[in-house]
C-alpha positions, 0 to 999 in steps of 0.5 A: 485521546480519541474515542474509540469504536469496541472492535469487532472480531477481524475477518479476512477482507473486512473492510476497515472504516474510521468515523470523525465527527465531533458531534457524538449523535452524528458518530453514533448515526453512522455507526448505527447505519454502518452495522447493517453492513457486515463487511464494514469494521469501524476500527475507531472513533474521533470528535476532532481533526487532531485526534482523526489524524492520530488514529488514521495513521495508527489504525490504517483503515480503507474507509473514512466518514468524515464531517467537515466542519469541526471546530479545531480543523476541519475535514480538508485540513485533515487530508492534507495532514494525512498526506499518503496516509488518506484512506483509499476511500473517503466519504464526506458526512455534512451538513454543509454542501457549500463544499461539494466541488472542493469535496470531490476535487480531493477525489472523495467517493461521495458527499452526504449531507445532514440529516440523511435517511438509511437508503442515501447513506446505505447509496453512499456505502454501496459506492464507496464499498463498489469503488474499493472492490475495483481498486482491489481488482485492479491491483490484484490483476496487476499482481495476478498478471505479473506472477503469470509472467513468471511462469511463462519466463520460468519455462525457458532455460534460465540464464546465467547472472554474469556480475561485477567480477568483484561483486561480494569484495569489500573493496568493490568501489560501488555497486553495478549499474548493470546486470549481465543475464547471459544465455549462451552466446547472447547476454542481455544488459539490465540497468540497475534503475530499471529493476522492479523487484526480484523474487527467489525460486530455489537455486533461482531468481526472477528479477522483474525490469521494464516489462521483463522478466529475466530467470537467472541462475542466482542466490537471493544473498549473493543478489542482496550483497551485490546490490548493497548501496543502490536502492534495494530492500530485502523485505522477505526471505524470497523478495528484494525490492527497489524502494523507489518503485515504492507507493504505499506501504500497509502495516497489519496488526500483527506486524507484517504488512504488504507494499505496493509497486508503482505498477500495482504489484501488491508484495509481502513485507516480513515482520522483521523487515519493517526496520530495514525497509523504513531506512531504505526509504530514508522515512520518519513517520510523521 
């Protein structure tokens, strides 16, 4: 079982960190200096490779203090255990500096080597807190870019969705490769593969395709049942996602969560929606 760290209250924006070493004194070092920083939440503890692995993919944190050279597998093995699952931000804590170049070629945020003193470790904090605020920035930039998209395309009159004209029928072969969003005269083809996400608004709904954003006259459900057997996902109420615009899935405590886009675009996933959303992704949690 890992050791773990008594959990602090939750805050909004607390940064989660994780501490693995299996030497208790060097765990309880870093914990010690880490109380100084009070945005920092240390969510667990662990003494080993095993128990690292397990409680990262249990507890899903941004930072990671990890030591290298431990006696079951070292630091390496455990990213590479992890997979997508490594933290955003990973700091290496060792007595070892043989393995400074391999450290950063796995794009680790810093490398501290033991013993070390409160201003170099406080220095590493400070670099990895700073490299995760831009991360942030930069997804939240392509969110808050996307949703200022929406807005200007919602000024314009919305279009009509011409679909299959068998979309909803049981017996429709297979579902459309292409969306009709007809203004007027004019119709614009939009290939299925190409959406990104479609966003409800009321009797509307936005779907995001190749840099566009189309407003159409349309029902989310209608949209769902048409899109039934491609690569699309209700994960909320208001949202349908293509699952392989997908690159990371955060899973909240409370059983929500968000996924990010390819293209940075930070969505919610309702608690209900997980089930569906896992079986789109044809996903197993290893």
């Amino acid at each position: 079982m890992p050791a773990k760290a008594e959990p602090a209250a939750a805050r909004d924006g607390d940064v989660r960190a994780v501490v693995v070493d299996d030497e208790p004194d060097a765990r309880a070092v870093v914990i010690t200096l880490l109380a100084d920083h009070p945005e920092i939440r240390v969510v667990g503890e662990a003494t080993n490779g095993r128990e690292a692995v397990t409680l990262i993919r249990e507890t899903r944190p941004d930072l990671l203090f990890l030591d290298i050279q431990m006696p079951d597998q070292d630091g390496f093995g455990v990213l590479d255990a992890l997979g997508p699952a490594v933290p955003r931000g990973v700091v290496f804590v060792t007595a070892h500096d043989e393995h400074a170049i391999r450290a950063f070629e796995v794009h680790a945020l810093d490398y501290v080597l033991k013993p070390f003193g409160r201003p170099r470790f406080t220095a590493a904090v400070a670099r990895a807190l700073e490299r995760l605020r831009a991360l942030d920035a930069l997804t939240l930039r392509h969110t808050l870019a996307s949703m200022a998209h929406d807005r200007v395309a919602g000024r314009g009159p919305a279009a009509e969705l011409a679909l299959d004209e068998a979309a909803g029928d049981e017996q429709r072969p297979s579902p459309p490769r292409r969306l009709g969003v007809r203004t007027g005269a004019k119709t614009i083809l939009v290939d299925v593969a190409t959406i990104d996400w479609i966003e409800a608004d009321g009797d509307y709904a936005r779907i995001h395709a190749a840099g566009r954003v189309h407003l159409v006259v349309q029902r989310m459900h209608t949209l769902a049942v048409a899109l039934e057997g491609v690569d699309f996902v209700r994960v909320h109420r208001s949202l349908i996602v293509n699952v392989q615009r997908i690159r990371e899935l955060h899973r909240d405590a409370d059983g929500g969560g968000m996924l990010v886009l390819e293209s940075g675009v930070r969505l919610r996933v309702a608690r209900g929606r997980w089930d569906a959303l896992r079986s789109a992704l044809a996903m197993d949690e290893v």
